[in-house]
N, CA, C and O atoms as a GROMACS GRO file, in nm:
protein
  500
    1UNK      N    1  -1.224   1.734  -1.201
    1UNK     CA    2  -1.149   1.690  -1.084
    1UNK      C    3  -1.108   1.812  -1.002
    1UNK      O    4  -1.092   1.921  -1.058
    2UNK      N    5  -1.090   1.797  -0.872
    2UNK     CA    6  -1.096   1.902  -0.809
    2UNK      C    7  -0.949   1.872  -0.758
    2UNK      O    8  -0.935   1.751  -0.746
    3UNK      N    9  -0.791   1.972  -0.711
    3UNK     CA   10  -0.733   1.956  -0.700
    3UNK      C   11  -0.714   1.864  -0.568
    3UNK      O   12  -0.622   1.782  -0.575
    4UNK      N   13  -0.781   1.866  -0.463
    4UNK     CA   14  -0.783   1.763  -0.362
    4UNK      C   15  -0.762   1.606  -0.409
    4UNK      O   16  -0.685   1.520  -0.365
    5UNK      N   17  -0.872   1.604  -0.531
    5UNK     CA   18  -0.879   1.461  -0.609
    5UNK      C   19  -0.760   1.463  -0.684
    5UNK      O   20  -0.713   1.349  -0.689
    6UNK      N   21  -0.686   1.553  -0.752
    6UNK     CA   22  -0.555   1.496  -0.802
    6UNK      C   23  -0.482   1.518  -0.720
    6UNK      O   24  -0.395   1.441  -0.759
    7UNK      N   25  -0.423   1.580  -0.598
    7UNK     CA   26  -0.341   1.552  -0.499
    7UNK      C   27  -0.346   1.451  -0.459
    7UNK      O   28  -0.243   1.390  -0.430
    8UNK      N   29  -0.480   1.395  -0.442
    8UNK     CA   30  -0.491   1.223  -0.390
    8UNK      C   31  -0.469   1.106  -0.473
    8UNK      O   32  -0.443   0.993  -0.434
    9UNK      N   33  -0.487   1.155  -0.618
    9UNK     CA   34  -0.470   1.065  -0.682
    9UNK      C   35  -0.253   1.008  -0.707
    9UNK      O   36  -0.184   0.906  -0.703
   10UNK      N   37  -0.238   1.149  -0.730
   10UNK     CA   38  -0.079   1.149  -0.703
   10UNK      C   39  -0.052   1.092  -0.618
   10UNK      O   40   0.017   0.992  -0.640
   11UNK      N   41  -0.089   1.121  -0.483
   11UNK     CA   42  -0.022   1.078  -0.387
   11UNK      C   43  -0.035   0.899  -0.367
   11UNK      O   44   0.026   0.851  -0.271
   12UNK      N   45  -0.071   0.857  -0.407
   12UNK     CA   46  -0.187   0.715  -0.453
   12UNK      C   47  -0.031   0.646  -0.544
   12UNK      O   48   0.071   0.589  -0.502
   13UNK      N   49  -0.069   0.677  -0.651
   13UNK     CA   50   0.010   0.641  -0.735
   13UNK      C   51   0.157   0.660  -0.688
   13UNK      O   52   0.240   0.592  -0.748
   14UNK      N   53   0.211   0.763  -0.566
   14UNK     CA   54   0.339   0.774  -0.577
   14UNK      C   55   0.416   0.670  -0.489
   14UNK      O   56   0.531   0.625  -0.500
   15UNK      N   57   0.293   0.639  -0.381
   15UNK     CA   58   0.310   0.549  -0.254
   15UNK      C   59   0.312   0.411  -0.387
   15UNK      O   60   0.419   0.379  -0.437
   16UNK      N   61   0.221   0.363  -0.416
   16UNK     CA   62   0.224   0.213  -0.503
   16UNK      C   63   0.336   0.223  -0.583
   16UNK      O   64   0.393   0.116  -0.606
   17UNK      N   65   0.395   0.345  -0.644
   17UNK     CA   66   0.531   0.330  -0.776
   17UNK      C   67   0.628   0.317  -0.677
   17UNK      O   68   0.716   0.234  -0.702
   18UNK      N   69   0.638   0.382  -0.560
   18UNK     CA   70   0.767   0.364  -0.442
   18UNK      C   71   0.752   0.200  -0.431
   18UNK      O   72   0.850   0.131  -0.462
   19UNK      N   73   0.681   0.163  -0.405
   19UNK     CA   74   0.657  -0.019  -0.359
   19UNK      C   75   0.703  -0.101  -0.447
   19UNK      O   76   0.785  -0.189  -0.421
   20UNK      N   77   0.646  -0.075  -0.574
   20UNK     CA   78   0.696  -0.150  -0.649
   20UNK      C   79   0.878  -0.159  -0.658
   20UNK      O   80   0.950  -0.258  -0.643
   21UNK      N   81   0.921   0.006  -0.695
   21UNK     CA   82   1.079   0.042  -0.708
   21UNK      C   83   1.148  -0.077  -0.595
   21UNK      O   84   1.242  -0.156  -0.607
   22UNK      N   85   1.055  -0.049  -0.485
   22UNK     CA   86   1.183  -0.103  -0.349
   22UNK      C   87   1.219   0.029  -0.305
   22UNK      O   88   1.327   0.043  -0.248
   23UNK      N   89   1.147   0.123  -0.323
   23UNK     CA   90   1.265   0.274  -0.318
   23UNK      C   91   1.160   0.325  -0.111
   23UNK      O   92   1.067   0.393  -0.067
   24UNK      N   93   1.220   0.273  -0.085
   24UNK     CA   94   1.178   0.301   0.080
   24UNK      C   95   1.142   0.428   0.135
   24UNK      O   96   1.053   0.467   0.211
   25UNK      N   97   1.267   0.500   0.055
   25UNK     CA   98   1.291   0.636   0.077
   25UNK      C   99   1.138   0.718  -0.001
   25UNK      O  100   1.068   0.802   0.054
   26UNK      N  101   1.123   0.668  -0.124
   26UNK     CA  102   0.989   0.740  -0.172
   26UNK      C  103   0.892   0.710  -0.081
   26UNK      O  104   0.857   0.804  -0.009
   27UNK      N  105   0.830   0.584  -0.063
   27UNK     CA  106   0.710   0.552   0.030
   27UNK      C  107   0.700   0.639   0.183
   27UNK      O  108   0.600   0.688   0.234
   28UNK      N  109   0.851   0.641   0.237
   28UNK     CA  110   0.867   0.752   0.367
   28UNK      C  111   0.816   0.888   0.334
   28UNK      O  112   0.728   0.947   0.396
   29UNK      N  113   0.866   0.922   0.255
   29UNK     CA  114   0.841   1.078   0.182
   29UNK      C  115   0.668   1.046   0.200
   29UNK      O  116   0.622   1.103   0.299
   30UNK      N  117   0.578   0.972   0.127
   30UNK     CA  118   0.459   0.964   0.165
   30UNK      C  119   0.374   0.952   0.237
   30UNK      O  120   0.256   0.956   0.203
   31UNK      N  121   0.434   0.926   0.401
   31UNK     CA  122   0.356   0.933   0.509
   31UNK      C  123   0.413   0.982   0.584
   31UNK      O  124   0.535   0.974   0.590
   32UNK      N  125   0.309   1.078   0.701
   32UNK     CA  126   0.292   1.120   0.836
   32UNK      C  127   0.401   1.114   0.915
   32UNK      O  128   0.446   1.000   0.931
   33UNK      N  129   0.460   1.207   0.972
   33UNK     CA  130   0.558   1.133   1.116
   33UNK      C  131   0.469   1.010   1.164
   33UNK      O  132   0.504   0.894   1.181
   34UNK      N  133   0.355   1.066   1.180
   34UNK     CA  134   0.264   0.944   1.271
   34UNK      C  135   0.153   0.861   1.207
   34UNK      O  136   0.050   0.817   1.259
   35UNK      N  137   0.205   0.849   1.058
   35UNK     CA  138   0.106   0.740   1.007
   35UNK      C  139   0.132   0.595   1.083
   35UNK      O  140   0.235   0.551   1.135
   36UNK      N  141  -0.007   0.533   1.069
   36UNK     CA  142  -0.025   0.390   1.108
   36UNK      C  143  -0.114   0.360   1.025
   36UNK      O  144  -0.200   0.429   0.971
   37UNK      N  145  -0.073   0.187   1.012
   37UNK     CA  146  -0.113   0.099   0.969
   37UNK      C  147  -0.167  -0.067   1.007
   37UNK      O  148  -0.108  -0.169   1.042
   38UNK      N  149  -0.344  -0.023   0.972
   38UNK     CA  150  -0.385  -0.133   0.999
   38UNK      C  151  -0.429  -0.241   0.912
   38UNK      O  152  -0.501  -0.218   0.815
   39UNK      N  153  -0.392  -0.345   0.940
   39UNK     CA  154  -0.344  -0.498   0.831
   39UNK      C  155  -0.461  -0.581   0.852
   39UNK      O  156  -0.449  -0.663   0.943
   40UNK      N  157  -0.577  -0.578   0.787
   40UNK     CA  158  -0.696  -0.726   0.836
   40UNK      C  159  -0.642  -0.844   0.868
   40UNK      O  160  -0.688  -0.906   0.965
   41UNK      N  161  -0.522  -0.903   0.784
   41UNK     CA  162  -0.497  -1.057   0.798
   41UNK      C  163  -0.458  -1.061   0.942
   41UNK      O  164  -0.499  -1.166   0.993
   42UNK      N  165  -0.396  -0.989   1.023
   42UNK     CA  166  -0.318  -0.955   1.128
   42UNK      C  167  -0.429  -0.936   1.243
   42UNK      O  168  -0.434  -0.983   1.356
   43UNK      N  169  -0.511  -0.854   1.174
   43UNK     CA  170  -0.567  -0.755   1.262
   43UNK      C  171  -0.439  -0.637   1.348
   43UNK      O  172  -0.480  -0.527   1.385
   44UNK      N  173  -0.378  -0.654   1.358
   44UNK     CA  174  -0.276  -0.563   1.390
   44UNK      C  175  -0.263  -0.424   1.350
   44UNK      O  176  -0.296  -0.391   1.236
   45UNK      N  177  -0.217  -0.334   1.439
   45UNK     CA  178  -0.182  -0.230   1.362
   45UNK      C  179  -0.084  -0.173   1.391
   45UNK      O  180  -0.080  -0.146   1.511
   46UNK      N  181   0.062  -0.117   1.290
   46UNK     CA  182   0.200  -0.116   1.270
   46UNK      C  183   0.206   0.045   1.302
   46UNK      O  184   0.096   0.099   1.288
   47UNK      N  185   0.289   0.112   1.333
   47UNK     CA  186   0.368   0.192   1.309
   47UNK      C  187   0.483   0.240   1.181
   47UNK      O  188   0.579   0.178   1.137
   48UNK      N  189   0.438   0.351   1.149
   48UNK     CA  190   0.552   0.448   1.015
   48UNK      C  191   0.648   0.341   1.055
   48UNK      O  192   0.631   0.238   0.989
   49UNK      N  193   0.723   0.336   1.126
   49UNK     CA  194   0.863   0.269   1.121
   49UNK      C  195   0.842   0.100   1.079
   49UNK      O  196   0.877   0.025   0.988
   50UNK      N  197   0.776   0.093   1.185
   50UNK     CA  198   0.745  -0.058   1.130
   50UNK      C  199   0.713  -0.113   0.975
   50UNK      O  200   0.745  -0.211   0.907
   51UNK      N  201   0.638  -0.002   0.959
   51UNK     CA  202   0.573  -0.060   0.803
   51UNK      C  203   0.709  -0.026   0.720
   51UNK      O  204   0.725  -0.114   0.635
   52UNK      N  205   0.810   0.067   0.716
   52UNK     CA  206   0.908   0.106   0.638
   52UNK      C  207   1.001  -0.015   0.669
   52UNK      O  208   1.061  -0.088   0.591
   53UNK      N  209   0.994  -0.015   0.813
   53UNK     CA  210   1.074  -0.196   0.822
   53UNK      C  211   1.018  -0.333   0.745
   53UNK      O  212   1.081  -0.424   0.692
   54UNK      N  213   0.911  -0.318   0.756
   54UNK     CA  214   0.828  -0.443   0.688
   54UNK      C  215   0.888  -0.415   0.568
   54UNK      O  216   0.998  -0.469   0.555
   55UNK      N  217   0.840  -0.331   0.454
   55UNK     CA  218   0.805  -0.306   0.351
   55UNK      C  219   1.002  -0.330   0.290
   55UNK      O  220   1.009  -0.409   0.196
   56UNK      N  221   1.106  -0.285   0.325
   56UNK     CA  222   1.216  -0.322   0.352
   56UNK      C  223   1.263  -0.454   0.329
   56UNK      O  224   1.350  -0.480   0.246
   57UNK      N  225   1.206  -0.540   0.404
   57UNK     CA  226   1.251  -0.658   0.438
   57UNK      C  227   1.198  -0.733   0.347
   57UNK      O  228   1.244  -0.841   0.310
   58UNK      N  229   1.021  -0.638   0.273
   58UNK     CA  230   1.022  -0.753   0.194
   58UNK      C  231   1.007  -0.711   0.086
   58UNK      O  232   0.897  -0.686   0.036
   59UNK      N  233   1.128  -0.695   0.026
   59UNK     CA  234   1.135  -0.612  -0.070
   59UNK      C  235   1.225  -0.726  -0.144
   59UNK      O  236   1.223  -0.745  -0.266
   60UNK      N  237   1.294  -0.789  -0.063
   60UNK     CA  238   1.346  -0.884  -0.179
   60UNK      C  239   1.326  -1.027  -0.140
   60UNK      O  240   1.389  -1.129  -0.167
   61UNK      N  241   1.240  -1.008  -0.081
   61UNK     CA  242   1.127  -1.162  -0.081
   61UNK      C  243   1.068  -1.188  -0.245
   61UNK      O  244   1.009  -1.290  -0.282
   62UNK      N  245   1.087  -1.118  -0.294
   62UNK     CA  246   1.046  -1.190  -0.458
   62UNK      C  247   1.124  -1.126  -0.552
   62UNK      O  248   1.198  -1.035  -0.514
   63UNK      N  249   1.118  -1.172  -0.715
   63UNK     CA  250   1.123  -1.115  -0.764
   63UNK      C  251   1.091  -1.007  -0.818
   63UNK      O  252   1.160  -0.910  -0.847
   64UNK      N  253   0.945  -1.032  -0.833
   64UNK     CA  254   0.871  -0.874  -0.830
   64UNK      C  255   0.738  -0.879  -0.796
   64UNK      O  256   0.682  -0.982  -0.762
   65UNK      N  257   0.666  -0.735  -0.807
   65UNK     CA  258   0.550  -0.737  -0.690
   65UNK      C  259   0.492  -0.606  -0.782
   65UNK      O  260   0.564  -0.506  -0.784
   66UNK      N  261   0.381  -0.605  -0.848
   66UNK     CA  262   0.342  -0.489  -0.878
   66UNK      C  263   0.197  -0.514  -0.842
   66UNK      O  264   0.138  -0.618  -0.811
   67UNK      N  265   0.150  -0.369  -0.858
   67UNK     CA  266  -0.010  -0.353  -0.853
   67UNK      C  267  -0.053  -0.273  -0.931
   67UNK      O  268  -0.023  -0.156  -0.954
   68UNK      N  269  -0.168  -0.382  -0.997
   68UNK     CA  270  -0.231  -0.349  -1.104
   68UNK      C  271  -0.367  -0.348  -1.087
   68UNK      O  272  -0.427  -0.406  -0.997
   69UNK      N  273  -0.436  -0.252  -1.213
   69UNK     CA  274  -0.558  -0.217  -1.174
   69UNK      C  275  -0.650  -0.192  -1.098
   69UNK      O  276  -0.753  -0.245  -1.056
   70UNK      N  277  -0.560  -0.050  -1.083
   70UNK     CA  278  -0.574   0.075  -0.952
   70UNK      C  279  -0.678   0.130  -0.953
   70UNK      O  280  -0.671   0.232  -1.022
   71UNK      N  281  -0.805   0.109  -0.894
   71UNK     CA  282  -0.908   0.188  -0.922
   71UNK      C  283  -0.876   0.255  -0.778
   71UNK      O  284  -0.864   0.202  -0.668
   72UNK      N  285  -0.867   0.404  -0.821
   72UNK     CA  286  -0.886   0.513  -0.688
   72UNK      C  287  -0.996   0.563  -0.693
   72UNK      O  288  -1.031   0.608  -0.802
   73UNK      N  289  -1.079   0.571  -0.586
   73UNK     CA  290  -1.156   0.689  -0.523
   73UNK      C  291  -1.111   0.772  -0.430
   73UNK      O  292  -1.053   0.733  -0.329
   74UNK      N  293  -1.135   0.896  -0.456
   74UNK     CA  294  -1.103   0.982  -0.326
   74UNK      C  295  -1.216   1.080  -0.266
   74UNK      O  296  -1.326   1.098  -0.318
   75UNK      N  297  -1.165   1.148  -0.135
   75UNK     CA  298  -1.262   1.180  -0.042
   75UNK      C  299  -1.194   1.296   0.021
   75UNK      O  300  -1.077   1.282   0.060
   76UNK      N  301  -1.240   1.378   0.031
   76UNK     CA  302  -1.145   1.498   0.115
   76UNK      C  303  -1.031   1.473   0.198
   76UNK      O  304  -0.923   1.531   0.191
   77UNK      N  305  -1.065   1.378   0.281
   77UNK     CA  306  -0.965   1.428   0.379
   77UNK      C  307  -0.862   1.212   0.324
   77UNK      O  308  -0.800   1.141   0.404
   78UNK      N  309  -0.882   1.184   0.196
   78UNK     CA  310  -0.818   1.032   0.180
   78UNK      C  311  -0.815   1.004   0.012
   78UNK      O  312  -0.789   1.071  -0.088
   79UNK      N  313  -0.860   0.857   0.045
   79UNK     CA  314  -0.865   0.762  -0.075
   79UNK      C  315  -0.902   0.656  -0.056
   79UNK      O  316  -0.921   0.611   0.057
   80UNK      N  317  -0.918   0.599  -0.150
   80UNK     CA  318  -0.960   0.413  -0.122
   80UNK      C  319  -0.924   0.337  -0.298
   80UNK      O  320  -0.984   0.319  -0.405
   81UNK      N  321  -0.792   0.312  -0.238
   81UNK     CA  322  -0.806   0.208  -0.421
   81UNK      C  323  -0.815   0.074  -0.407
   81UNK      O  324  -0.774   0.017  -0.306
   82UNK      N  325  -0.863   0.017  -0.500
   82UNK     CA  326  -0.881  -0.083  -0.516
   82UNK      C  327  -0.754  -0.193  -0.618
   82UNK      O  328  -0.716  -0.143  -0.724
   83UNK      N  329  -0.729  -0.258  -0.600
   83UNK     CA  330  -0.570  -0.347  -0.701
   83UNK      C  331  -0.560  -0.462  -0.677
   83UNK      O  332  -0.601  -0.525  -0.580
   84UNK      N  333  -0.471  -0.515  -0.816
   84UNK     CA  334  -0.452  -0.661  -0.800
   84UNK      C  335  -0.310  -0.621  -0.748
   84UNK      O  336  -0.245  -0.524  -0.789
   85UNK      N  337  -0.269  -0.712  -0.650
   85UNK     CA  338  -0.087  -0.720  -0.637
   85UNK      C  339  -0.077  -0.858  -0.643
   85UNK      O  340  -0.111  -0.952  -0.572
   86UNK      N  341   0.013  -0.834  -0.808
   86UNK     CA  342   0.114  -1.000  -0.868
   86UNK      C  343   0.230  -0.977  -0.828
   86UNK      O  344   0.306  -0.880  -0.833
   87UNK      N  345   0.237  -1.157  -0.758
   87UNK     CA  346   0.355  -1.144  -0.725
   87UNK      C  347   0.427  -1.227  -0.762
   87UNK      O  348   0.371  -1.331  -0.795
   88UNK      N  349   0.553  -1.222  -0.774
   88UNK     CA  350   0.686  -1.321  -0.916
   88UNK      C  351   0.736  -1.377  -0.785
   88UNK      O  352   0.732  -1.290  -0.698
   89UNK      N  353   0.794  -1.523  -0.728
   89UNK     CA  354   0.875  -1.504  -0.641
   89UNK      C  355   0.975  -1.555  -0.718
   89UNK      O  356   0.974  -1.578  -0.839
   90UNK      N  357   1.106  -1.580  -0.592
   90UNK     CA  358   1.220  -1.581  -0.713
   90UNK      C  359   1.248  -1.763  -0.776
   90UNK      O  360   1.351  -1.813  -0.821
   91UNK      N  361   1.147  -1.808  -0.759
   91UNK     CA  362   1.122  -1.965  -0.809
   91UNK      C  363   1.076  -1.969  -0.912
   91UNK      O  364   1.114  -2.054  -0.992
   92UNK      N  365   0.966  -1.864  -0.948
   92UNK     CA  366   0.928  -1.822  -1.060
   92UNK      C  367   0.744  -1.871  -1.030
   92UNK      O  368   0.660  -1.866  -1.120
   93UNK      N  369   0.716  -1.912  -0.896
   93UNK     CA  370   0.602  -1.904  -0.879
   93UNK      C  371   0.515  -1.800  -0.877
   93UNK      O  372   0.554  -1.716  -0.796
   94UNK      N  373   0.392  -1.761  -0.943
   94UNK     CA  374   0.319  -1.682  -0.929
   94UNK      C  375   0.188  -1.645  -0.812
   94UNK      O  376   0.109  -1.740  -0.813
   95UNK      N  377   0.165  -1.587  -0.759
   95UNK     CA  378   0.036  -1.566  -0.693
   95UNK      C  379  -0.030  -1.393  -0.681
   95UNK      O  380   0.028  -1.293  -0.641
   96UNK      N  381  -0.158  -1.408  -0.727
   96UNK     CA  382  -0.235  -1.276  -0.743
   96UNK      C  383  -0.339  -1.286  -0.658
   96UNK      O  384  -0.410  -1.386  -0.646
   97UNK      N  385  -0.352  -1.158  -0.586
   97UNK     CA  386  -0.468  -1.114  -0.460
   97UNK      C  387  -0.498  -1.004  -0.471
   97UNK      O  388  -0.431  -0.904  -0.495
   98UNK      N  389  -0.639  -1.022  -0.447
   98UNK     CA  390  -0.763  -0.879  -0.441
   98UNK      C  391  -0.756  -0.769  -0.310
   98UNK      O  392  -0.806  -0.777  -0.198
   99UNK      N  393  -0.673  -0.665  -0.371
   99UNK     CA  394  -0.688  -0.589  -0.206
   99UNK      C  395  -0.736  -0.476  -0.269
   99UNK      O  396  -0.753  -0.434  -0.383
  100UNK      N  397  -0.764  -0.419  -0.087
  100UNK     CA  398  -0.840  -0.266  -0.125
  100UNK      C  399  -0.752  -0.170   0.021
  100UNK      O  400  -0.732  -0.233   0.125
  101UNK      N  401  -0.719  -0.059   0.014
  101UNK     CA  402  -0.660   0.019   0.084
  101UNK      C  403  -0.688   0.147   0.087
  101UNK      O  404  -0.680   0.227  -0.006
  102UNK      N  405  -0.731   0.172   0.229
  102UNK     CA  406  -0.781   0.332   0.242
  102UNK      C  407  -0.673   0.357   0.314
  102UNK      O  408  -0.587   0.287   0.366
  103UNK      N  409  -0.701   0.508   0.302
  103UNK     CA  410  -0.593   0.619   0.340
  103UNK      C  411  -0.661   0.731   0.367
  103UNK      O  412  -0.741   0.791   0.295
  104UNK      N  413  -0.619   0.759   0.487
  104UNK     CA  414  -0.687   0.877   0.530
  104UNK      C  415  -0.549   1.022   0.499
  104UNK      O  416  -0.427   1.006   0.506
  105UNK      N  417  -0.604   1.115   0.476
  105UNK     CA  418  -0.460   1.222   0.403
  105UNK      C  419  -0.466   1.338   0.536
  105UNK      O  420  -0.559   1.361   0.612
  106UNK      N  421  -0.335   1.394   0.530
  106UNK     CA  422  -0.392   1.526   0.612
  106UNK      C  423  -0.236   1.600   0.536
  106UNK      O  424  -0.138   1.527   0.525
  107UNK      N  425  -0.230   1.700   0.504
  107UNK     CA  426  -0.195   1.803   0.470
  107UNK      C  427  -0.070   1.752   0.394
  107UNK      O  428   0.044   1.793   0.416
  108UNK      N  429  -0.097   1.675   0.319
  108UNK     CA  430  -0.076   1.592   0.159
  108UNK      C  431   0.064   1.475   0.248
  108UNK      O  432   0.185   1.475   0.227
  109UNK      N  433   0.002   1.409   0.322
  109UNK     CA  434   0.063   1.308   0.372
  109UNK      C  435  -0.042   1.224   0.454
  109UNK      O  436  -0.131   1.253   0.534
  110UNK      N  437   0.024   1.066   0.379
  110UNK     CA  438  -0.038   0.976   0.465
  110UNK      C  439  -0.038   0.971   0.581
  110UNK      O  440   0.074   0.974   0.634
  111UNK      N  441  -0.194   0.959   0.698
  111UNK     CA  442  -0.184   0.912   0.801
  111UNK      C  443  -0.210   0.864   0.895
  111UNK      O  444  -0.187   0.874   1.015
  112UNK      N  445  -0.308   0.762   0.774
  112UNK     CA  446  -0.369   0.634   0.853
  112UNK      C  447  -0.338   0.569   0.732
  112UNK      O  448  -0.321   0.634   0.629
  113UNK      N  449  -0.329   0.442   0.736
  113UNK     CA  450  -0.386   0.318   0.614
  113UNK      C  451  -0.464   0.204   0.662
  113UNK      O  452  -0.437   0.161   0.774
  114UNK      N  453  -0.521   0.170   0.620
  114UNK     CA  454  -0.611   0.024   0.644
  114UNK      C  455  -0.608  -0.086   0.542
  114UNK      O  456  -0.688  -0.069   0.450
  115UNK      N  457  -0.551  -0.171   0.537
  115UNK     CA  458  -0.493  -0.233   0.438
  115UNK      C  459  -0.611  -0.388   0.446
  115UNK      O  460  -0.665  -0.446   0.539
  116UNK      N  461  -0.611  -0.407   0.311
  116UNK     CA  462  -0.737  -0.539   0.310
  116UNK      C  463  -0.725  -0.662   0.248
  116UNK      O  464  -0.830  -0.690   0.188
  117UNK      N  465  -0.638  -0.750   0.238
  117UNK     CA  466  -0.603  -0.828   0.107
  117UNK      C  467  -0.722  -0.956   0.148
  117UNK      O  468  -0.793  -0.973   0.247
  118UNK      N  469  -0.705  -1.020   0.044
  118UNK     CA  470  -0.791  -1.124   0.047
  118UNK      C  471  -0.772  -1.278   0.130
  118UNK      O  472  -0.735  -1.385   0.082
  119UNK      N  473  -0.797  -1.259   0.219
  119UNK     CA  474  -0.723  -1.364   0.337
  119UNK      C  475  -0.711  -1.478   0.360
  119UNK      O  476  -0.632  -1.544   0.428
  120UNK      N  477  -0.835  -1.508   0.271
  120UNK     CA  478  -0.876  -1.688   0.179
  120UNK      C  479  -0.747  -1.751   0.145
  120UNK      O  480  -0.722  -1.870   0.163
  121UNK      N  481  -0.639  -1.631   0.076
  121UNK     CA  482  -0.557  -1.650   0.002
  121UNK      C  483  -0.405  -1.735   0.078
  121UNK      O  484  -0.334  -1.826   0.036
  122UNK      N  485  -0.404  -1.660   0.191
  122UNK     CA  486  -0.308  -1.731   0.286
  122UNK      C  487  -0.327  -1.863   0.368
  122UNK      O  488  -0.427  -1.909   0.424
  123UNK      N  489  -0.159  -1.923   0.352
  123UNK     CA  490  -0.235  -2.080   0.412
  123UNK      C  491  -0.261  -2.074   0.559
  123UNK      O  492  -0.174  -2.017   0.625
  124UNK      N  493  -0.366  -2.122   0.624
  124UNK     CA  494  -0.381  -2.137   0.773
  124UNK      C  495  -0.486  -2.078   0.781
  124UNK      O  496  -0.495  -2.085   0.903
  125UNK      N  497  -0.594  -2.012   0.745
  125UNK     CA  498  -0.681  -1.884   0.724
  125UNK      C  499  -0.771  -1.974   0.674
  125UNK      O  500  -0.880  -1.935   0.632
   0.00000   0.00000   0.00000
């Protein structure tokens, strides 16, 4: 592994362990003044603030929310993992979806994302 690939891989893992925590403040620490984020279901694409607002708000939309089976690849200047995110809500209903998320890196901060979940999955879609 070449240190680029474990900088990316860290940085990977530190953004998904912030998400899970709820810890806002870690996930900020992980991106760009000027990261953005683009969402397929949406097609949209958010702003650093926005996504720290999103990500915020829905933070206690469930009980819990992890992502599992993280396959990372990385690439000089990114990453691309692959994960399940289960989610608990607080009814005790379950639902699990196939996403994949690239990240483009620049000088060990996120600052792009492209976010991909499986869109089948939402009602109206």
């Amino acid at each position: 592994m070449t240190r680029t690939d474990t900088a990316h891989r860290r940085l990977c893992h530190e953004l998904f362990d912030a998400i899970e925590r709820g810890d806002i403040e870690a996930v900020d620490r992980c991106y760009a003044p000027d990261m953005t984020l683009w969402f397929n279901v949406t097609g949209e694409e958010m702003t650093r603030e926005e996504s720290l607002k999103a990500l915020a708000a829905g933070r206690d939309l469930h009980r819990r929310r992890t992502y599992d089976d993280r396959t990372i690849s990385t690439f000089d200047d990114g990453f691309v993992v692959q994960y399940t995110v289960d989610v608990v809500a607080h009814s005790g209903a379950h639902t699990s979806l196939s996403a994949c998320l690239v990240a483009e890196v620049h000088d060990g901060k996120i600052s792009k994302l492209f976010e991909y979940l499986d869109s089948g999955k939402f009602a109206g879609r």
